[in-house]
Structures are given as C-alpha cells and as structure tokens.
C-alpha positions in Angstrom: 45.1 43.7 2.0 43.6 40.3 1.6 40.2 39.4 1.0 38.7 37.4 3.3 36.7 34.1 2.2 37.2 30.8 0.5 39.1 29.8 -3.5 36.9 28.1 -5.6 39.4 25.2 -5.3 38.6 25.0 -1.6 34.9 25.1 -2.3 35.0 21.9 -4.6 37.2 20.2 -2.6 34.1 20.5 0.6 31.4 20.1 -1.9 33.1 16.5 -3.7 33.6 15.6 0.4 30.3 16.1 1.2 29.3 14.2 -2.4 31.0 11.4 -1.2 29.9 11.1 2.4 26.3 11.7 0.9 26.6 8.8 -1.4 27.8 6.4 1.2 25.1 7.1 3.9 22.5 6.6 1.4 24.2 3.2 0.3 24.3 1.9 4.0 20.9 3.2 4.2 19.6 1.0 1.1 21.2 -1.8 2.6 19.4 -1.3 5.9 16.3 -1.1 4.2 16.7 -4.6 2.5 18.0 -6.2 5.9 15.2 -5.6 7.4 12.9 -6.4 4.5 14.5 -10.0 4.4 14.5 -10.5 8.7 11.0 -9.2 8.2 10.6 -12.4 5.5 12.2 -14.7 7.9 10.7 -13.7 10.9 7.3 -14.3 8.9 8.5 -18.1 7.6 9.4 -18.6 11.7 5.6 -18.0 12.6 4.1 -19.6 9.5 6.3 -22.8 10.5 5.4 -22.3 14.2 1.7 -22.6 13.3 1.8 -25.0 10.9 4.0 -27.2 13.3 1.8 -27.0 15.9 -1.2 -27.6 13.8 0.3 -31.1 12.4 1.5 -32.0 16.2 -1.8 -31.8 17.1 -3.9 -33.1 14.0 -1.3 -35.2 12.1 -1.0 -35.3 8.4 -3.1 -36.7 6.6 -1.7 -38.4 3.4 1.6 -38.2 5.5 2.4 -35.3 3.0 0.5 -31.3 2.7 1.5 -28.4 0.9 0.3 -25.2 0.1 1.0 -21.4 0.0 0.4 -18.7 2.5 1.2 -15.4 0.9 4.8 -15.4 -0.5 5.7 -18.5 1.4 5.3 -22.3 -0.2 5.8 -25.2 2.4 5.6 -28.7 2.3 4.7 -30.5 6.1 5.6 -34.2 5.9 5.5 -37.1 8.6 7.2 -40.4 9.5 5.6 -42.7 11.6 8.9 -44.0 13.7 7.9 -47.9 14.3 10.6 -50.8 14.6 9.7 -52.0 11.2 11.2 -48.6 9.3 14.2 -48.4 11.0 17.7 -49.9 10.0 18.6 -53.0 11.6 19.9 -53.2 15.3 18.8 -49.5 15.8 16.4 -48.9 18.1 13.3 -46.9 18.0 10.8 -44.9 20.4 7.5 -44.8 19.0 6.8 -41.6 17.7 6.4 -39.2 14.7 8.7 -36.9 13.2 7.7 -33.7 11.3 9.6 -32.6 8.3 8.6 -28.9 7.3 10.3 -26.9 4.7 9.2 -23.4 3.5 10.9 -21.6 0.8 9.9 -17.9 -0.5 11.7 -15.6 -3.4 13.6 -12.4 -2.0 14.7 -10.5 -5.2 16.4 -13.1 -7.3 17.2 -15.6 -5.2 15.2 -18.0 -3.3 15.4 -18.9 0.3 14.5 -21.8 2.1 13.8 -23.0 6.0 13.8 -26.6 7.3 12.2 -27.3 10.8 11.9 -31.1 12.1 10.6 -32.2 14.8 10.0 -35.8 16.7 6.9 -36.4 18.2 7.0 -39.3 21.3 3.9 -41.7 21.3 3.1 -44.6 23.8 
C-alpha cells in the first residue's frame, strides 16, 4: 500500500515556483512604485510651469530673464519681445511676446528637463 502525500522533490519543485513568481511580482511592483514617483515629478513640473506661465503672461519678465527654485524644480522663464526689427529679413512679424520656460529636476541619477513656449499677441 502506498502512502499518500507529496516527495520532497515535488515539494521544491512548488516552493522554487512560487520563489520565482514571488520575486517577479515584487520587481513589477518596485517598478510601479518608481513610475509613479516620476509622473508624480512631472505632473508637479506641469503645474509649476502652468503658474509660472501664467504669472509672466500677465506681469512680464522683468530683465527679460528669471530663475529660481521651487522645491526640487529649477526653471528659468525668458521673453522675446517679437518686433519687425528682431526678425530675419522678409519675415513677417505680429507684435507680440514669446515665453520660453524650461524646468529641469533630478530623479535618481539622471536629470530631467521640460520646455514650454508660448507666443503672446499684442496690438
């Protein structure tokens, strides 16, 4: 008569199967984690740029160049006066302003960077 139950061999074989499944659902989970640290950074350098946009659309810049730093974020605002003298010749030019914003920020070794313009019509 046989015993009923399981070899040893059959019992490692589960357990390194389970090992391994283990192992790779706690990789994909570390890499979730860091996703959503770094769309959590970008989604912060989106609002930073959004305020800071709207703040030199409505003020200007003075010095036609700011910079500073807002928690892990550095940016630099810059603007062009548009006027016929600054253009190329035999381009044509409506009055206005452009905005020139980059923001950059370290994630882990790296650093990233954002670049938002925008052109500002004036009569």
């Amino acid at each position: 008569m046989r015993n009923k139950g399981f070899t040893l061999l059959e019992v490692l074989v589960a357990m390194s199967i389970i090992a391994t499944a283990l192992v790779a659902l706690l990789s994909l989970q570390s890499r979730s984690i860091k996703m959503v640290e770094s769309a959590e950074m970008y989604e912060g350098a989106r609002m930073l740029a959004e305020r800071l946009m709207g703040e030199g659309e409505l003020k200007g810049v003075s010095g036609s160049e700011s910079n500073g730093v807002e928690g892990p974020y550095k940016w630099v605002l810059t603007e062009m006066r548009i006027t016929p003298e600054n253009m190329p010749e035999g381009i044509q030019a409506l009055p206005g302003r452009q905005l020139s914003l980059d923001i950059s920020w370290k994630e882990g070794k790296k650093e990233e960077k954002l670049n938002f313009a925008e052109y500002i019509y004036e009569r």
